[in-house]
N, C-alpha and C positions, 0 to 999 in steps of 0.2 A: 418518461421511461419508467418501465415498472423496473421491481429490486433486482430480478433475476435477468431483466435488459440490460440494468447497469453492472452487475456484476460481471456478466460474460464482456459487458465492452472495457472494463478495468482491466481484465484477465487475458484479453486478445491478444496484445503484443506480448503476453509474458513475464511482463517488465511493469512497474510504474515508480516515477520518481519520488522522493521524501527529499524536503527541503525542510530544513534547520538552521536560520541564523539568527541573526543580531536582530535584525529589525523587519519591519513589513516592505520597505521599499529593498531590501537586501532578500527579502524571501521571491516576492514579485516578480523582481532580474534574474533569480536564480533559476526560478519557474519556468519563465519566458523562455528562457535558453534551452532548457532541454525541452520544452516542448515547438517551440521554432526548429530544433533539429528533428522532430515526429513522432516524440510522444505524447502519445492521447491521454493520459493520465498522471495526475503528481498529487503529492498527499503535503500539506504542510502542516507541520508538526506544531502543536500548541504548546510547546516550551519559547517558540519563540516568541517574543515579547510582542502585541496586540498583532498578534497570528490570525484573528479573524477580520482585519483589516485588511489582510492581505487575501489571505480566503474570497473577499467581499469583491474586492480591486477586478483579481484574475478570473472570478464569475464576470464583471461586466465585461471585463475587456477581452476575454476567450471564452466567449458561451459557449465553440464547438468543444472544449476540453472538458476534462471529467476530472475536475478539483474536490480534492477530498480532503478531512481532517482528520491528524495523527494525535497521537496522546491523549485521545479524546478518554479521562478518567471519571469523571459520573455523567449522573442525567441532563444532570442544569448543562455542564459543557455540550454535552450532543446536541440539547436543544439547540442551542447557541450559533453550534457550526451550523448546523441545518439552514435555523434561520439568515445565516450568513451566505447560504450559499455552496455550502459543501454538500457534493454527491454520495460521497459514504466516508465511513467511519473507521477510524482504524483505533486499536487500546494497544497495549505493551502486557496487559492482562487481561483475566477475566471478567465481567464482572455485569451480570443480570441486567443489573440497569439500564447498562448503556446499549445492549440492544434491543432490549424493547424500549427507548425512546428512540431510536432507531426507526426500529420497525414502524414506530406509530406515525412515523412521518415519510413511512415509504421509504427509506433512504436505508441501504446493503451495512453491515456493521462484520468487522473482522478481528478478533477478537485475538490477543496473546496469549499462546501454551507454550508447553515445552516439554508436557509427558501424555501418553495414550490416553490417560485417566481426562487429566483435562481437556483433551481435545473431543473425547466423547460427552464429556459435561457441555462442551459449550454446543457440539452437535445437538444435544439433548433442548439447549435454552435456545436454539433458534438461529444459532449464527451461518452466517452467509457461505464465510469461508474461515479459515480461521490463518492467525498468523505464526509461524514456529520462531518464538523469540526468545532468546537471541541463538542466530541459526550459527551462531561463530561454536557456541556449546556444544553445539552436536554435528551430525554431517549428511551429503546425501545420499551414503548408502545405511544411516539410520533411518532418514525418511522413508527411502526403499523399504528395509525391514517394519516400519509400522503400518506403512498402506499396504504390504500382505496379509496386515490382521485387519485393516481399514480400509482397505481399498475405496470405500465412497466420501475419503475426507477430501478435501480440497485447501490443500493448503499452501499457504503461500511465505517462504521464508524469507525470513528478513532482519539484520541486526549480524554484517561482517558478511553480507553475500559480494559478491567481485564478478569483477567482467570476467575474469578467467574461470571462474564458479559456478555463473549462473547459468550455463546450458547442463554444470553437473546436476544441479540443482531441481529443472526441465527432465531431464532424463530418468531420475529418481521417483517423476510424478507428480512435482509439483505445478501450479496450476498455474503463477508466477512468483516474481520475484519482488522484493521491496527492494529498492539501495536507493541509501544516501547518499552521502559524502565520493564515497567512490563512484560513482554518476554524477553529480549536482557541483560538486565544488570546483574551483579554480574557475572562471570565468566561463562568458559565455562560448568562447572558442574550443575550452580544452573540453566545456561540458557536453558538447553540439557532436565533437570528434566522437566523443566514449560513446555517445548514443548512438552514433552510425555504427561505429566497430558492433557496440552488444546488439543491435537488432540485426546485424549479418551473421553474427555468431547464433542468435535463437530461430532465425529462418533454418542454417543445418541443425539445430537439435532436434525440432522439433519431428 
């Protein structure tokens, strides 16, 4: 797939999941469950401890998915996920490097803002879409207010977005949504539930 195939198929449902735990066999299970409930997409976060073992694992074992890496903070990490397996890139900042090592391997990179300035900066370095972190700081009728002066960003917030939030979020313009923990956590039952409730919730926003 080229960048802008994968990008539009991370962004279809609205939604993709971020796993964050303890370990790779706890990221894996965590993965598994919301995407056996039907989502096409989950990003695991490189805070977790050998995160691209687990990246590694849910490339063999779900090719049809679109497993991506989080926290990804310089070049050497991007290479890393890539070679591991990860479809695109996600940072908590900005930061050059990581999308053009990105870029150089084909693979979508999404890069953290939080003000117009930097979301035009990262528009300016290349990036794919960008991320509004943390989206708990601000809200979506500031998003609203900046795609009036932006209207061609594509952004996608994340850090405190909620089931109950994220068709606000959709409606404001944005492209999708990142959630963690409030998606991903408590097992694979409660996580399977949240997933059906938010993709019937973003079928009426959209």
């Amino acid at each position: 797939m080229y960048r802008w195939e994968i990008v539009q198929a991370v962004t279809e449902q609205r939604v993709f999941g971020i796993v964050r735990t303890a370990g790779p066999d706890e990221a894996v299970a965590a993965a598994q469950a919301v995407l056996d409930a039907g989502l096409k997409a989950v990003e695991v976060a490189l805070t977790t401890p050998r995160a691209l073992t687990a990246v590694a694992r849910l490339t063999e074992q779900r090719p049809e998915a679109l497993v991506g890496a989080g926290t990804v903070l310089d070049a050497a990490a991007a290479r890393a996920a890539v070679e591991a397996g990860a479809r695109f890139l996600v940072s908590p900042n900005l930061h050059p490097e990581v999308i053009r090592a990105g870029h150089r391997y084909g693979v979508p990179v999404f890069p953290g803002v939080s003000t117009p300035t930097e979301i035009v900066r990262a528009l300016e370095e290349g990036a794919d879409a960008v991320k509004i972190f943390p989206a708990s700081a601000v809200s979506p009728s500031w998003l609203r207010d900046v795609r009036a002066a932006l209207p061609q960003v594509p952004a996608i917030p994340t850090g405190g977005v909620t089931i109950d939030n994220a068709p606000e979020w959709i409606a404001a313009g944005a492209v999708a949504c990142g959630m963690g923990s409030a998606l991903t956590s408590g097992g694979a039952q409660a996580a399977g539930e949240r997933v059906t409730a938010l993709l019937a919730k973003l079928a009426v926003a959209r």
